[in-house]
C-alpha positions as CSV (number, residue, x, y, z in Angstrom):
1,X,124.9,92.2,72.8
2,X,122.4,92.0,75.7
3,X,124.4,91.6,78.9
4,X,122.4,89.2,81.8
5,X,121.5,91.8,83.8
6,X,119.9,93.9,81.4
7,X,117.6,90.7,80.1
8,X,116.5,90.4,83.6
9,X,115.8,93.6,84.0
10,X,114.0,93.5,80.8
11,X,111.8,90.6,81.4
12,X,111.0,92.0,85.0
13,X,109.8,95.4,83.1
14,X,107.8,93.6,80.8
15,X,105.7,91.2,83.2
16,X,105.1,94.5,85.3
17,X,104.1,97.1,82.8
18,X,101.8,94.7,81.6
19,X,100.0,94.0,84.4
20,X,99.6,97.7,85.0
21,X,98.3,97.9,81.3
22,X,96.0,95.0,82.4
23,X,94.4,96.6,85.2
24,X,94.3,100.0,83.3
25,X,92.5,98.5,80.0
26,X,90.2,96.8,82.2
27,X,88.3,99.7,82.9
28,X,88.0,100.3,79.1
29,X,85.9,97.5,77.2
30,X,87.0,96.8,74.3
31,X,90.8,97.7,73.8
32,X,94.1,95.6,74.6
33,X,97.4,96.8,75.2
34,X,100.3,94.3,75.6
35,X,104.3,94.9,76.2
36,X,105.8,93.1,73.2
37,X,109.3,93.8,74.7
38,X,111.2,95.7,76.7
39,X,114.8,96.8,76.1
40,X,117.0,98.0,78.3
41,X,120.0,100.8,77.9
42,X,123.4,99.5,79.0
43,X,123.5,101.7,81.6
44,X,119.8,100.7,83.1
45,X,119.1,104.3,82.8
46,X,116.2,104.1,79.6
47,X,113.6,101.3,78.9
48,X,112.4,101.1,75.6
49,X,108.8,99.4,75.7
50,X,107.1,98.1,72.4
51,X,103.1,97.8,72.8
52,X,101.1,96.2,70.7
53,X,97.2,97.8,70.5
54,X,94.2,95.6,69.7
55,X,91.9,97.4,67.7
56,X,94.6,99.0,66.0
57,X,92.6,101.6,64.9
58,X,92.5,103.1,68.2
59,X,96.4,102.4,68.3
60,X,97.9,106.5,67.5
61,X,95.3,108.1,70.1
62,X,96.0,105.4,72.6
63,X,100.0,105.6,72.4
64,X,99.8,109.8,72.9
65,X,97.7,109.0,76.0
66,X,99.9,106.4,77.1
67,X,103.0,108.7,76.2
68,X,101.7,111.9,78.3
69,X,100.9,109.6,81.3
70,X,104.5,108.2,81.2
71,X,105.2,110.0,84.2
72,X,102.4,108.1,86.1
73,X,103.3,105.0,84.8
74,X,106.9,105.0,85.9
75,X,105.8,105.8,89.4
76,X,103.2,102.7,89.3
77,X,106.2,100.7,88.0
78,X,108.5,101.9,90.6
79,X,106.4,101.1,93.2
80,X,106.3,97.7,91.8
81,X,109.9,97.0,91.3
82,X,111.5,99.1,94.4
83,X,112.3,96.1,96.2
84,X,114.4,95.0,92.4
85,X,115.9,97.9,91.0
86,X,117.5,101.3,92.9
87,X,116.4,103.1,90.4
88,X,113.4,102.6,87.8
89,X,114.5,103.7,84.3
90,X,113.1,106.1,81.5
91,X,110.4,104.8,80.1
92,X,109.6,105.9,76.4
93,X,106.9,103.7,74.4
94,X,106.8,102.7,70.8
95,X,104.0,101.5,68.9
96,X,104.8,97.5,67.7
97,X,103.3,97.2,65.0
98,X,104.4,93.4,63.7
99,X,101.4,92.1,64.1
100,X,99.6,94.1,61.1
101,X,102.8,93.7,59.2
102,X,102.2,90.3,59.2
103,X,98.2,90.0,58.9
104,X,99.3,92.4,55.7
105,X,101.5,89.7,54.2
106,X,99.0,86.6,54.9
107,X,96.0,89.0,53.2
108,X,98.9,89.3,50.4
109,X,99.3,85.6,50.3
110,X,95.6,84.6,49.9
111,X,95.5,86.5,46.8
């Protein structure tokens, strides 16, 4: 079970790594990177993000780049949410891929 503090924590993650994912995908035409959710250790020590990458074609390529910048990102986050959190957390990223599982089971549907 989610404890308050880690939802908060959670949603505040989530509306700032995607504005830094807006700002960064905005310089590349084309591709679209959104935090699906964020979830937070216990301890507030390790943030899970979920992205989901439109096209998804691109979506492998774009996670490894995303996953050897993560030091960067976490710095652009805690700059963000210093005046929130002590400490910012781990970040490690995952690739969300709900989205084609469900386009898969309305193609499946149609037929």
């Amino acid at each position: 079970m989610e404890s308050t503090r880690q939802a908060k924590i959670s949603r505040l993650l989530q509306k700032e790594l995607s504005e830094i994912f807006r700002q960064q995908t905005a310089k590349t035409h084309g591709t679209l990177v959104s935090v699906s959710i964020v979830r937070v250790s216990p301890d507030l020590s390790v943030a899970k993000a979920y992205l989901s990458i439109f096209p998804s074609e691109k979506s492998q390529e774009l996670l490894e780049s995303i996953r050897e910048s993560a030091k960067t990102i976490r710095y652009e986050l805690a700059q963000r949410v210093r005046f929130q959190l002590r400490k910012c957390p781990e970040l490690s990223f995952y690739l969300d891929d709900s989205l084609d599982y469900i386009d898969n089971i309305d193609k499946l549907l149609t037929k």
